[in-house]
C-alpha positions in Angstrom: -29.5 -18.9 9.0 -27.4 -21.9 8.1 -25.6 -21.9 4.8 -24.5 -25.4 2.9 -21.4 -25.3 1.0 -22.0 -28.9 -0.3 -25.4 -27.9 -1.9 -23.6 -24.8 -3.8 -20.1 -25.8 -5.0 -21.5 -27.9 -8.2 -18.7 -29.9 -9.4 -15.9 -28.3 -7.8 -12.8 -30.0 -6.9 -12.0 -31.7 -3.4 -9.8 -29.0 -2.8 -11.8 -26.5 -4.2 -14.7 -27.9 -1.6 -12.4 -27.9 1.5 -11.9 -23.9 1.1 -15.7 -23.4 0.4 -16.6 -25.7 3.2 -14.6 -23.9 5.5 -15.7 -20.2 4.5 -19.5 -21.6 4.8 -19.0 -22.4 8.7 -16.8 -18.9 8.6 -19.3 -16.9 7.3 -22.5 -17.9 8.8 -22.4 -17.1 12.1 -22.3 -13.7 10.3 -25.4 -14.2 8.0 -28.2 -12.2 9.9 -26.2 -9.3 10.4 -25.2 -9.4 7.0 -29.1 -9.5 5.7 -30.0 -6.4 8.2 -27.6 -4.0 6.2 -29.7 -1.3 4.8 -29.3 -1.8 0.9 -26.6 0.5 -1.1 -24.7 0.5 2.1 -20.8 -0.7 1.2 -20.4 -4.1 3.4 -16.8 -6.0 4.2 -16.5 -8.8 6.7 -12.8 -10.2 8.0 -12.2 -13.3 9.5 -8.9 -14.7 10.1 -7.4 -17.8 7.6 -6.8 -21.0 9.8 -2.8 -21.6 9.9 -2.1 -24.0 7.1 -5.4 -23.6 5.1 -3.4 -21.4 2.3 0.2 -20.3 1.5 0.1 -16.9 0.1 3.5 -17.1 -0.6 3.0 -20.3 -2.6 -0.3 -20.5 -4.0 -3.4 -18.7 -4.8 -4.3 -16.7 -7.8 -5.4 -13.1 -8.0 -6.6 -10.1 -10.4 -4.5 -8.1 -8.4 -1.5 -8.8 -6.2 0.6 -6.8 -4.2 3.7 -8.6 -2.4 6.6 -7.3 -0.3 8.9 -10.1 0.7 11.1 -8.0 3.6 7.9 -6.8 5.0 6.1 -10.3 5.1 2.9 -8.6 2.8 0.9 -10.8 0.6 -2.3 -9.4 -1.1 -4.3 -10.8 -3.5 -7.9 -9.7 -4.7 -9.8 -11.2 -6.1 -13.0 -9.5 -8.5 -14.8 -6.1 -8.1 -17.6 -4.8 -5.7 -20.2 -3.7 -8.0 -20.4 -0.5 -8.7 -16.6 0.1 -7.0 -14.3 -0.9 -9.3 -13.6 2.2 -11.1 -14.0 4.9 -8.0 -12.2 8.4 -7.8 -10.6 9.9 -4.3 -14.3 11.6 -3.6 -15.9 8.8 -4.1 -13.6 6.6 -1.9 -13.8 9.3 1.0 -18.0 9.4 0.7 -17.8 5.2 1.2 -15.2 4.9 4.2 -17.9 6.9 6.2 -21.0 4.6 6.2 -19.0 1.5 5.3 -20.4 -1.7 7.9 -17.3 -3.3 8.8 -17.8 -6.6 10.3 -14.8 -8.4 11.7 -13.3 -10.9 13.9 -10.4 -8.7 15.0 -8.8 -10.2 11.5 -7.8 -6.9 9.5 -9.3 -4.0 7.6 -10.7 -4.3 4.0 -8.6 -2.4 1.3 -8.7 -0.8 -1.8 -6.2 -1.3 -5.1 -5.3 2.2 -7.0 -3.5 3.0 -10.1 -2.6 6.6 -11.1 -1.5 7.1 -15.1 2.0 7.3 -16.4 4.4 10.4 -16.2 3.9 12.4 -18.3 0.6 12.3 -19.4 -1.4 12.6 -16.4 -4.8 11.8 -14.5 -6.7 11.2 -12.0 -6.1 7.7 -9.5 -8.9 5.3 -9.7 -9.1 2.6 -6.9 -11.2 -1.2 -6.8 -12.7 -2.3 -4.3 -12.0 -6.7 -4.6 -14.8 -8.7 -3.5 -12.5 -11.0 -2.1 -8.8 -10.3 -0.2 -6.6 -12.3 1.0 -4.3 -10.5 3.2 -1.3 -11.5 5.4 0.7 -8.9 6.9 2.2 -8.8 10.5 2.4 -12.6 10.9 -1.5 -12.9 10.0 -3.4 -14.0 7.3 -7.0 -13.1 6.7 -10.1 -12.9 4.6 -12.0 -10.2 3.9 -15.6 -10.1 1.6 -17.1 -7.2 0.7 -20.6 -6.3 -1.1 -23.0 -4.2 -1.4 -26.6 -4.3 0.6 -29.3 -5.4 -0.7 -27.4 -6.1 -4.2 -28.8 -9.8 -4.1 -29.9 -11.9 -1.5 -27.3 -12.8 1.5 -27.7 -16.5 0.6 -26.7 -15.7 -3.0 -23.8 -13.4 -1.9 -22.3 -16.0 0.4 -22.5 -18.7 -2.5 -20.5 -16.3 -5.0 -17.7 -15.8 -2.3 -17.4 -19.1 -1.8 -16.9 -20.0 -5.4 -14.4 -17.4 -5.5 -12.4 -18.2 -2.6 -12.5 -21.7 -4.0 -11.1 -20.6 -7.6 -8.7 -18.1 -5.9 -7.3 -20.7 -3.8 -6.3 -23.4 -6.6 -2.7 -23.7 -7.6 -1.5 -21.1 -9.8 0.4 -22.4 -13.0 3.7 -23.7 -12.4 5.0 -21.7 -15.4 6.5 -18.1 -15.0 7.0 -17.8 -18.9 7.5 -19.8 -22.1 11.0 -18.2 -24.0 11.3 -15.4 -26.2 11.1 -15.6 -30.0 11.4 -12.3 -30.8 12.2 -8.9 -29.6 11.9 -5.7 -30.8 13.6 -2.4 -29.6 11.7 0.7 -29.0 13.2 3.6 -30.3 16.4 1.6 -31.4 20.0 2.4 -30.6 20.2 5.1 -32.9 17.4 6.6 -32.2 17.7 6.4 -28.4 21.4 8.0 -29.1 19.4 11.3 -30.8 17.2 11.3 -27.8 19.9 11.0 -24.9 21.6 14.6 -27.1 18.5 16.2 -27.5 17.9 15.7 -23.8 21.8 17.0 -22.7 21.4 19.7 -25.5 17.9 21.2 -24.1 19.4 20.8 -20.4 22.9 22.8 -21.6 20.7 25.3 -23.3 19.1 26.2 -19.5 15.3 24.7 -20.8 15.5 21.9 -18.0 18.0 20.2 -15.5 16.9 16.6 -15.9 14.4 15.0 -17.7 14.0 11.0 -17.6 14.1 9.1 -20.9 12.2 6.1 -21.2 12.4 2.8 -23.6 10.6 -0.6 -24.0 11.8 -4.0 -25.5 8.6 -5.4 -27.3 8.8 -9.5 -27.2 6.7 -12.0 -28.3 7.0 -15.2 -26.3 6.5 -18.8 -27.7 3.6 -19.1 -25.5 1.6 -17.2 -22.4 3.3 -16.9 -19.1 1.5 -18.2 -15.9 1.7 -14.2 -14.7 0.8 -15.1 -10.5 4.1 -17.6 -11.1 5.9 -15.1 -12.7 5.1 -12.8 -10.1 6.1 -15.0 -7.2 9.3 -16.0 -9.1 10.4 -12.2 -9.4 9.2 -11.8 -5.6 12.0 -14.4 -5.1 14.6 -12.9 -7.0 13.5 -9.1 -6.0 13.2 -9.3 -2.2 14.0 -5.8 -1.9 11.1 -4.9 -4.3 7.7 -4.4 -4.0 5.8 -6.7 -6.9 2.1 -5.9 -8.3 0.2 -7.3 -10.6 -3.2 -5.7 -11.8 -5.3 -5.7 -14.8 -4.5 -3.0 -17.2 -6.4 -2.5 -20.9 -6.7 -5.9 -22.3 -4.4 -7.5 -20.0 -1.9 -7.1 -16.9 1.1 -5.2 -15.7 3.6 -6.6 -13.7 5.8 -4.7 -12.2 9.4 -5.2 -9.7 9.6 -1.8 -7.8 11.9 -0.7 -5.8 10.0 2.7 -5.1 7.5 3.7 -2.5 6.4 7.3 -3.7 4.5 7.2 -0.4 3.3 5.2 2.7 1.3 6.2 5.3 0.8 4.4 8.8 -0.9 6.9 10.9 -0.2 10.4 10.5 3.5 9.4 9.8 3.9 9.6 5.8 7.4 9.0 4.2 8.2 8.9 0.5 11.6 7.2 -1.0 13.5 9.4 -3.0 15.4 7.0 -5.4 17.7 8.1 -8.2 21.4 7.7 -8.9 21.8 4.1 -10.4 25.2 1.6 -10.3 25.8 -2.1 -10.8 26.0 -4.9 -8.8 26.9 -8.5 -9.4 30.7 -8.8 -9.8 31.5 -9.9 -6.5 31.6 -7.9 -2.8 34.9 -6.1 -4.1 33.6 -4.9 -7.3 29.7 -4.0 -5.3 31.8 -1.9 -3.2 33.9 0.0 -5.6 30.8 0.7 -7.7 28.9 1.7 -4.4 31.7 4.0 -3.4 31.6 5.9 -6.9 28.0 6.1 -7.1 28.3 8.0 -3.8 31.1 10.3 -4.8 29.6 11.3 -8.4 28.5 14.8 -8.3 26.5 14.1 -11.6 24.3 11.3 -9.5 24.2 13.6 -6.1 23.0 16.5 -8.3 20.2 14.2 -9.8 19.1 12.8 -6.4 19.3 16.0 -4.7 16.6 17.1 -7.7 14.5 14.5 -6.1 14.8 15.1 -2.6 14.0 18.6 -2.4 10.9 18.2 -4.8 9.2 15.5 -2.9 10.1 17.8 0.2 8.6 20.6 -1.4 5.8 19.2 -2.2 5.5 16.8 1.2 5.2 20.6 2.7 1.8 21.7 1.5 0.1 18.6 3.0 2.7 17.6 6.2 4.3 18.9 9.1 7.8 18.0 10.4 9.0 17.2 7.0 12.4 15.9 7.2 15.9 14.3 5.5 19.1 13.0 6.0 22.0 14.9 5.3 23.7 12.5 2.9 22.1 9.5 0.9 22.0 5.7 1.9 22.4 3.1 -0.5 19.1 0.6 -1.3 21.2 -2.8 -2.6 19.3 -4.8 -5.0 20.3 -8.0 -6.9 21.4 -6.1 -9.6 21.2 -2.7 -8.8 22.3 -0.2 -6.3 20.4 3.6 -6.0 21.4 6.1 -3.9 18.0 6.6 -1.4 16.6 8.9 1.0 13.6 8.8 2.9 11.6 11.8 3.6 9.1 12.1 6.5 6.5 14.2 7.5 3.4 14.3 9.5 0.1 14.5 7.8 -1.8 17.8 9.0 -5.6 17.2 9.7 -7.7 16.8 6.9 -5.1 15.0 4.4 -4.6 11.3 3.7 -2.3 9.7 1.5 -4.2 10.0 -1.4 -3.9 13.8 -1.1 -0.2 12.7 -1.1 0.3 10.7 -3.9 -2.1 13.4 -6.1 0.8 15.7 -4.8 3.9 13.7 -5.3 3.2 11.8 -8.8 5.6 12.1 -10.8 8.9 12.7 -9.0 11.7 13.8 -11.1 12.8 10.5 -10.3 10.4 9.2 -13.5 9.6 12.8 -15.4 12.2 15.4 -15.0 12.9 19.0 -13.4 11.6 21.7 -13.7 8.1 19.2 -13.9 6.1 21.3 -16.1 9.5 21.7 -18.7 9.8 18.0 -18.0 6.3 16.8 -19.2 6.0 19.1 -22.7 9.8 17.9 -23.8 9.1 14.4 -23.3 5.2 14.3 -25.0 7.6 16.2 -27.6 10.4 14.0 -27.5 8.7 10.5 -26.9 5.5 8.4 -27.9 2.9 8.6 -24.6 4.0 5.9 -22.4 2.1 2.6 -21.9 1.5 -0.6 -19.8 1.2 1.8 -16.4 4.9 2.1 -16.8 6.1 4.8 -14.6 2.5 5.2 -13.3 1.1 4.1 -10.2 0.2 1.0 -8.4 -1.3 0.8 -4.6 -3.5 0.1 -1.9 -5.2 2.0 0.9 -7.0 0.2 3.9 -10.6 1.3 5.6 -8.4 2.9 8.3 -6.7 5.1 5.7 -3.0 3.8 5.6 -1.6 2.4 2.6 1.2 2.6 0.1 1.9 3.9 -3.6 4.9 2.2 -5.5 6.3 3.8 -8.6 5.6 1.1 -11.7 8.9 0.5 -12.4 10.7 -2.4 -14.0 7.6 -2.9 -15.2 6.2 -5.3 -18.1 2.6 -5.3 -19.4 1.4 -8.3 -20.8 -1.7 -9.7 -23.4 -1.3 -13.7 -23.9 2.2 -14.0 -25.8 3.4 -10.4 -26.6 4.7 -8.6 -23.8 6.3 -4.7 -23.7 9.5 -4.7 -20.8 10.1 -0.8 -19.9 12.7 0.5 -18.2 14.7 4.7 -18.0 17.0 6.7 -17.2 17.9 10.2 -16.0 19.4 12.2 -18.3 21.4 15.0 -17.2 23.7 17.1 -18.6 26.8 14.8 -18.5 25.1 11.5 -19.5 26.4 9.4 -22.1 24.4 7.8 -25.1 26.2 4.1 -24.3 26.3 4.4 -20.4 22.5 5.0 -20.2 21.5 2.6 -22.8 23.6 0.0 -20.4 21.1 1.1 -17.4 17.9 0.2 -19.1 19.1 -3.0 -20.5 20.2 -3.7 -17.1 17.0 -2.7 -15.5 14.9 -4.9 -18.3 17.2 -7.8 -17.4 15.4 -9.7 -14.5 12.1 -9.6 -16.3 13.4 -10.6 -19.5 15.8 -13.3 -17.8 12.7 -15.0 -16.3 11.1 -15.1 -19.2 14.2 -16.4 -21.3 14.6 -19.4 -18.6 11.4 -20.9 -18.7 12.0 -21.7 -22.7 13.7 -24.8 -21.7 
């Protein structure tokens, strides 16, 4: 069954033919098998990505993108299987068993998951993209996935070649357009009554931490080119993970330092990540800072919160579950955290989204006690929005995956865009002190934005 890209691509661009052209001569040695797939069945085929055909680092656009600079990760999806764009855990679990997976030894197809913000609640739903373009461990691939039967295989192959044609074009060179407004949410004073009603409430014994949260509302003079923007923070974040994903009537981006968990195997480890200081004054001034964040029994009491809940709670599902004795430091641009991972081995019947149901939210992003946590804040502060302190992940066919905390996170809808950031209050924290964390933890987005007003 021979397949014609020229026939199909209408009045694409040259470029736009070259990637069609080569994914026609890709795909249809696979055509026959394709077309024998019992209908409803869930179908994904990988092939490799010639060296040099696309930079994933570069270029390429995609509804939802997940990069990890240190680890050499690049995904970007690209539309929805039908009918598996909005699945829950149980349906996710019934569709890994009959899926057809077709492959030249390339990679496994994945799924992208969300999970609401702390503290509201509710349940992770994952997408299925009909396109993925995937490079991990030195590799880059493509995977495209549909349904059996949904249309016929000639028509299928002509809408992924479309789409790996569109995904493929240069994404806009612009990662913003300046701020002309901005708009803080509560404002100082009101973020000041918060912080006390937060120490007040944790002196009167009702919790022991609860995390506060703000947002800087900005209109920008015009709409930022949002796959630019996210490379540009994947530049300036290389210790983060970045993700960008639809959200309402828009996208969130977001420059995360957190992995709540990641699974490779039956290993599973989940970054506890709380206790914040500065960096950027120079190598003596990084190491001063460092050295008090480590000897401040107010930030060793709030990470040690963290820790033993996510141990606690890695229990039910894992064996083995284990910690250092004493924090590391993660060193970011412009941050520093005190961080320790916890690992465990997965008992039989578990997989990480039986984890991250588990595990969201740490007191990292809600509080402790949890329960006491969540009614103060739905109490204390408007519901949360833009996924911030939600979810963002993936999960392959083979059931490993990660989930990153959405932090440093800014949701966007053409020029207005929310920038959210928190702190951990405890029961020495100071109004000005933890008003100078969030701005500092707004700052890299809103800096990129800033800059590109020239």
């Amino acid at each position: 069954m021979r397949i014609s890209s020229a026939e199909n691509l209408g009045s694409q661009p040259a470029r736009g033919a070259d990637f069609s052209a080569w994914l026609a001569g890709a795909v249809d040695p696979w055509m026959d098998r394709i077309a024998g797939i019992a209908p409803g069945r869930l179908i994904s085929l990988s092939l490799a990505l010639p060296r040099g055909l696309l930079d994933l680092d570069g270029g390429g656009r995609g509804d939802r993108l997940w990069l990890s600079p240190r680890q050499g990760v690049a995904f970007l999806g690209g539309g929805e299987v039908a009918g598996h764009g909005a699945m829950d855990a149980a349906q996710w679990r019934r569709e890994r068993g009959p899926w057809a997976l077709l492959s030249d030894g390339a990679a496994a197809p994945l799924a992208f998951f969300t999970a609401p913000p702390a503290p509201q609640g509710g349940s992770i739903r994952l997408s299925l993209p009909e396109i993925l373009l995937r490079r991990d461990g030195g590799r880059q691939a493509i995977v495209l996935s549909a349904v059996g039967g949904e249309a016929p295989v000639e028509a299928v192959a002509r809408r992924w070649m479309m789409r790996f044609a569109a995904m493929a074009a240069p994404a806009a060179a612009e990662s913003g357009a300046g701020v002309v407004k901005a708009v803080h949410l509560p404002e100082r004073d009101e973020w000041g009554r918060r912080v006390r009603a937060a120490t007040a409430a944790i002196a009167a014994g009702r919790l022991a931490k609860v995390v506060l949260a703000r947002k800087l509302a900005v209109t920008l003079r015009r709409a930022p080119g949002l796959d630019a923007l996210a490379r540009k923070l994947a530049q300036d974040c290389p210790g983060c993970h970045i993700v960008k994903l639809p959200h309402e009537r828009g996208q969130a981006i977001a420059a995360t330092p957190e992995i709540l968990a990641a699974r490779r195997g039956p290993r599973l480890v989940s970054h506890a990540l709380a206790g914040t200081a500065p960096r950027g004054g120079g190598p003596e001034a990084d190491r001063r800072a460092a050295q008090a964040l480590l000897a401040s029994p107010k930030e060793r009491r709030e990470h040690r919160l963290v820790v033993e809940a996510i141990a606690g709670a890695m229990d039910e599902i894992c064996d083995d579950v284990g910690f250092g004795a004493a924090p590391d430091l993660m060193r970011l641009n412009r941050l520093q955290h005190l961080w320790t991972p916890v690992h465990g081995r997965l008992r039989e019947g578990y997989d990480l989204l039986d984890a991250v149901e588990r595990l969201h939210p740490t007191p990292a992003v809600l509080g402790f006690p949890k329960s006491a946590a969540a009614d103060w804040l739905r109490a204390a502060e408007p519901p949360r929005d833009g996924l911030y302190t939600g979810l963002a992940g993936w999960i392959d066919a083979d059931g490993d995956g990660e989930a990153a905390v959405m932090l440093r996170c800014a949701y966007f809808d053409g020029r207005e865009a929310q920038l959210w950031a928190g702190a951990g209050i405890m029961a020495e924290s100071e109004v000005d002190a933890e008003w100078a964390e969030t701005e500092l933890k707004m700052s890299t987005m809103l800096d990129l934005l800033q800059g590109s007003a020239s």
